[in-house]
SEDO-245685 format. One record per residue: residue number from 0; residue in one letter; chain; x, y, z of N, C-alpha, C, O in turn. Coordinates in pm, whole numbers, plus 50000, padded with zeros to 5 digits. Last residue first. Layout:
SEDO-245685
i, aa, ch, n.px, n.py, n.pz, ca.px, ca.py, ca.pz, c.px, c.py, c.pz, o.px, o.py, o.pz
NUM, A, A, X, Y, Z, X, Y, Z, X, Y, Z, X, Y, Z
...
This chain:
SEDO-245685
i, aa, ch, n.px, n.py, n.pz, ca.px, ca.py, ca.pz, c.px, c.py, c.pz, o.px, o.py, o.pz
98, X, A, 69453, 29791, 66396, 69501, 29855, 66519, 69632, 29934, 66482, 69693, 29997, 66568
97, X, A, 69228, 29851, 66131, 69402, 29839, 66180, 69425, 29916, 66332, 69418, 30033, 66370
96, X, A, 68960, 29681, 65974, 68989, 29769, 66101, 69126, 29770, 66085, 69164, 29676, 66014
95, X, A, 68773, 29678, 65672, 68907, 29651, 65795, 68930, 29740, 65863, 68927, 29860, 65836
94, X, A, 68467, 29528, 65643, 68521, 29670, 65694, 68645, 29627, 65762, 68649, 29565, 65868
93, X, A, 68341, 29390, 65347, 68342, 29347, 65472, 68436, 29486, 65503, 68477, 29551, 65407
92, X, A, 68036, 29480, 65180, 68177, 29493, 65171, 68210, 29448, 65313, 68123, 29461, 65399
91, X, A, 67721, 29306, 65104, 67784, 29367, 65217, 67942, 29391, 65230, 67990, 29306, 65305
90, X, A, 67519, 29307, 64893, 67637, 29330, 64892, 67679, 29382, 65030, 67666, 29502, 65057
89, X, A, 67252, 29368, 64790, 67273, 29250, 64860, 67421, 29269, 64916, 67419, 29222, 65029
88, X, A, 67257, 29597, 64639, 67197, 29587, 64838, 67219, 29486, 64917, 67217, 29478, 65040
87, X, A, 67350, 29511, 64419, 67415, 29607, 64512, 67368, 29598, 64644, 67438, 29594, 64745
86, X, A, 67082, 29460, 64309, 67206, 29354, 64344, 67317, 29421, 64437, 67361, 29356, 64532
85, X, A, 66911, 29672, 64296, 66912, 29501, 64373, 67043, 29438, 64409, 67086, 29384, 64511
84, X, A, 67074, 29800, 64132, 67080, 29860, 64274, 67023, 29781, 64368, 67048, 29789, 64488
83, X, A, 67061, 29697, 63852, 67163, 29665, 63979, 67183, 29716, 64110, 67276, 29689, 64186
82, X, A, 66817, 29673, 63746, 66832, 29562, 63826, 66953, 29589, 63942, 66961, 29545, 64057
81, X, A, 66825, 29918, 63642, 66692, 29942, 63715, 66800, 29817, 63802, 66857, 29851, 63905
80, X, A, 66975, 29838, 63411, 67011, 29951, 63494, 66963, 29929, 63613, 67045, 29919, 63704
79, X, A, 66815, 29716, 63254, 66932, 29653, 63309, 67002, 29729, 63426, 67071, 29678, 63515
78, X, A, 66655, 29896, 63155, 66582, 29803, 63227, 66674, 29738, 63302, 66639, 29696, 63413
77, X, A, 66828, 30060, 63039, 66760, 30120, 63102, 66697, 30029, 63191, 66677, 30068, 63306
76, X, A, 66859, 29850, 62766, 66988, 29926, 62887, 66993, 29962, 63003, 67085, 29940, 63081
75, X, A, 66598, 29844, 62708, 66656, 29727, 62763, 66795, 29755, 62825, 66838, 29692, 62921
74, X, A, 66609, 30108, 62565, 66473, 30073, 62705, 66544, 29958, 62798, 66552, 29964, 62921
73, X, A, 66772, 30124, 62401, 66819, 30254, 62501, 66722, 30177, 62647, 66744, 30182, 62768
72, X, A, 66672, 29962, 62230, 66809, 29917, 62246, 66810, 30009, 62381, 66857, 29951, 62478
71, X, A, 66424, 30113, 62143, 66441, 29924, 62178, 66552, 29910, 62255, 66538, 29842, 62357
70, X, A, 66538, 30315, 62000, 66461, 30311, 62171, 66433, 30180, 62206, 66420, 30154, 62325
69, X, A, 66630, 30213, 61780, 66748, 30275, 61896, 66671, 30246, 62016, 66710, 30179, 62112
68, X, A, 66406, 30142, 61663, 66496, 30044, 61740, 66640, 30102, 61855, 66705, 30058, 61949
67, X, A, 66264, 30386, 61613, 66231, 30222, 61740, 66334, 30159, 61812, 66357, 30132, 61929
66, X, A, 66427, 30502, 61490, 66412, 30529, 61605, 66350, 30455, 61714, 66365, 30452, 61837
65, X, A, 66668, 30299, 61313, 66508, 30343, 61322, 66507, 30419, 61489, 66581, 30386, 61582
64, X, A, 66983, 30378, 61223, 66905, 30313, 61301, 66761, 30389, 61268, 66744, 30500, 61217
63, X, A, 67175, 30495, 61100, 67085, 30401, 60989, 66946, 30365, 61072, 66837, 30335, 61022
62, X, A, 67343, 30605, 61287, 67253, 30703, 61159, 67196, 30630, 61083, 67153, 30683, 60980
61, X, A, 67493, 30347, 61376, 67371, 30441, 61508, 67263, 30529, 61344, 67146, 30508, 61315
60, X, A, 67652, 30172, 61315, 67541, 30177, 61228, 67427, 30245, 61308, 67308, 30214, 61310
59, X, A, 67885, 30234, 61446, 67900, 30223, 61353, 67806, 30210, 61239, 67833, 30224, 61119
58, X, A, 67799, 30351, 61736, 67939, 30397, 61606, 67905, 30361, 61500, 67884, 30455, 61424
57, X, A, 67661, 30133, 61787, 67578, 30269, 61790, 67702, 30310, 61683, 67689, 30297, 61561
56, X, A, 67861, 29890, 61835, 67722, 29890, 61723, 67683, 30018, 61681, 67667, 30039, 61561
55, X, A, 67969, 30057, 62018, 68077, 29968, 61904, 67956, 29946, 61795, 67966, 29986, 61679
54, X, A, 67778, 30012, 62210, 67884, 30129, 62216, 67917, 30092, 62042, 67835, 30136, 61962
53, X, A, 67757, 29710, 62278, 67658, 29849, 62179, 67682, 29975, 62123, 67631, 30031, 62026
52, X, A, 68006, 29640, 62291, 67958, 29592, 62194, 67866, 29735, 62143, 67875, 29817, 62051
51, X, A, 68018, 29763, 62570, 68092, 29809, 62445, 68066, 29724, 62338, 68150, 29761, 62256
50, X, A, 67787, 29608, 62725, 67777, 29780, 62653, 67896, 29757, 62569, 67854, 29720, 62459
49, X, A, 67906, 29384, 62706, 67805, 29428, 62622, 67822, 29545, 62594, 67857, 29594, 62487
48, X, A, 68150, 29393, 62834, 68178, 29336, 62751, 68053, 29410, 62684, 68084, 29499, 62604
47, X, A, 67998, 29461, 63105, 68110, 29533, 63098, 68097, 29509, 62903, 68040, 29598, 62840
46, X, A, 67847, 29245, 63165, 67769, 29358, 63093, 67876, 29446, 63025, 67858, 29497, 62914
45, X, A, 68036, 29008, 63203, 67961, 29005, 63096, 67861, 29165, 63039, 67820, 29191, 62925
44, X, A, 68114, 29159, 63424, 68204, 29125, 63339, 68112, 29127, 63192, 68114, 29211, 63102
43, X, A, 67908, 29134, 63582, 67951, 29242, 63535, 68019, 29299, 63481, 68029, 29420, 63464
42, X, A, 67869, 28808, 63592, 67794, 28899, 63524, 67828, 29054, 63477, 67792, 29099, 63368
41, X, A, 68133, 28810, 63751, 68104, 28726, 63631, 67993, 28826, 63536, 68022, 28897, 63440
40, X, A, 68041, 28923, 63959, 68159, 28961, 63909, 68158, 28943, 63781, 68177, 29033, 63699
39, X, A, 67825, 28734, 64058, 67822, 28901, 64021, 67921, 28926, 63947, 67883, 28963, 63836
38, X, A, 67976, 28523, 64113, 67847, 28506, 64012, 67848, 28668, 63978, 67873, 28708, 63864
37, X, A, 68087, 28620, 64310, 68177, 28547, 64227, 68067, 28551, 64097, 68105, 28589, 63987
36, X, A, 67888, 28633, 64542, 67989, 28734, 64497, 68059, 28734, 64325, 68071, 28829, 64248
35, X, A, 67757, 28403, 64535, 67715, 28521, 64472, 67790, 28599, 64446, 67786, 28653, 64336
34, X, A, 67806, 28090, 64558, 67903, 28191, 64566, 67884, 28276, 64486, 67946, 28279, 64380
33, X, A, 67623, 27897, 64595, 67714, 27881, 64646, 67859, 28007, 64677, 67952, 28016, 64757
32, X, A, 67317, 28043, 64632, 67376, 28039, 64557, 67520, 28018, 64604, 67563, 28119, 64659
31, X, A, 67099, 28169, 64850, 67109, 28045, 64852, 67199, 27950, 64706, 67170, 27835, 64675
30, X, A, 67105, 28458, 64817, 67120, 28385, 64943, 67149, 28199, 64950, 67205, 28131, 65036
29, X, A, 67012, 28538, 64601, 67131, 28526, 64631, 67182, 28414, 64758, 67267, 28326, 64771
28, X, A, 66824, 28436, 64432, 66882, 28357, 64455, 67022, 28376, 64512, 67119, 28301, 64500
27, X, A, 66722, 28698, 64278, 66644, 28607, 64380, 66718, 28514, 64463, 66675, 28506, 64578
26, X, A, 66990, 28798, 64162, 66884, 28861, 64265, 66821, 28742, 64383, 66849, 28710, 64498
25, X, A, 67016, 28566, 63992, 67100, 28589, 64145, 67100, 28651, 64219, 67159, 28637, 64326
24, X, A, 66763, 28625, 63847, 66780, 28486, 63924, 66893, 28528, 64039, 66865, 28524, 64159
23, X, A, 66875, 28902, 63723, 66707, 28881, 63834, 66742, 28770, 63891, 66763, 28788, 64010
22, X, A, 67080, 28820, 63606, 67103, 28923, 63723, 66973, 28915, 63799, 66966, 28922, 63922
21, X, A, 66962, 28688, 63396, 67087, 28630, 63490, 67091, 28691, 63625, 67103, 28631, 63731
20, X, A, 66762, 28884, 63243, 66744, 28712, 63322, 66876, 28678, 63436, 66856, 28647, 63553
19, X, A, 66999, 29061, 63185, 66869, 29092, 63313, 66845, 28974, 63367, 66876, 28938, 63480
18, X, A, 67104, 28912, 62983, 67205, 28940, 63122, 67104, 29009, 63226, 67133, 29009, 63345
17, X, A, 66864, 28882, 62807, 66951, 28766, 62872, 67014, 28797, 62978, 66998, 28726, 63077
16, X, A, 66842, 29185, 62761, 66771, 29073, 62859, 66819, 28942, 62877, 66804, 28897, 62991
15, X, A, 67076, 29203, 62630, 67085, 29259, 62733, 66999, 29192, 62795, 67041, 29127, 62891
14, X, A, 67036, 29029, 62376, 67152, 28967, 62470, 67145, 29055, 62615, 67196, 29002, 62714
13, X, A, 66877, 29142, 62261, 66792, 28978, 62332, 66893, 29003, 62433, 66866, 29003, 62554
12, X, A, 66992, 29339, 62148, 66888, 29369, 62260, 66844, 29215, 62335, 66790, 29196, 62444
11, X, A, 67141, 29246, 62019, 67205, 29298, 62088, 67052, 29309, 62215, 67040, 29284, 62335
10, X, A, 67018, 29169, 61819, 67076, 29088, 61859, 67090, 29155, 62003, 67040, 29096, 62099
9, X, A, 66872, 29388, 61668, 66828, 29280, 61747, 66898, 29163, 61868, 66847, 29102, 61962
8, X, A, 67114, 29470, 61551, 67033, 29531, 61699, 66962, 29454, 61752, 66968, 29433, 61873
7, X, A, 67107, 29237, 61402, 67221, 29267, 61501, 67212, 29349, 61629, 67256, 29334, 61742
6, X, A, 66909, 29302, 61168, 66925, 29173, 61315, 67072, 29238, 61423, 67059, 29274, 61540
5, X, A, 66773, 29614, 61191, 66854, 29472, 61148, 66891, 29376, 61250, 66898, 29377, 61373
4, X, A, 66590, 29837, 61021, 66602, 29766, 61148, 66671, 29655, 61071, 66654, 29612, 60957
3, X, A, 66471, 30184, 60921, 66581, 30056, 60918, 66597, 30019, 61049, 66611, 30087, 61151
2, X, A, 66187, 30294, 60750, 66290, 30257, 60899, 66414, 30139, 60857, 66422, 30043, 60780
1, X, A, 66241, 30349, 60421, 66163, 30283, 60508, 66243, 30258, 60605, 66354, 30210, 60585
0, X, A, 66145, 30617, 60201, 66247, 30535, 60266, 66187, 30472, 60392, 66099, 30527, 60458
């Protein structure tokens, strides 16, 4: 029997580096992006949405998977991970005071 790999994991994995690409540029570019906050949100919306896709992929065709490809799928999660404590630093919450 031969590994099983299919496009859809595939899929799934372009789409997490796609949302790395996004999150590295507004990394780099926070400072000079009309409205990072708003751009973040957006993006963490969009990861929000992924993982449960993968979530939702692993359920349903996780015992077919190759072990490559699971670890394909687990590395680029893992790589996405790494980005947001960049993005987090940029983040200054503003502090209310109440007299």
């Amino acid at each position: 029997m031969s590994e099983y790999f299919d496009e859809e994991g595939l899929l799934k994995v372009i789409k997490i580096f796609e949302l790395s690409e996004e999150i590295t540029k507004l990394n780099w570019g926070w400072y000079t992006k009309p409205d990072p906050i708003k751009t973040a949100h957006e993006l963490m919306d969009k990861g929000q949405k992924l993982f449960l896709e993968v979530s939702e992929y692993e359920q349903r065709v996780g015992s077919k998977l190759s072990a490559q490809q699971r670890k394909n799928i687990e590395d680029a999660i893992e790589d996405l991970g790494k980005l947001i404590p960049y993005m987090k630093s940029k983040i200054k919450p503003y502090e209310i005071t109440t007299h």
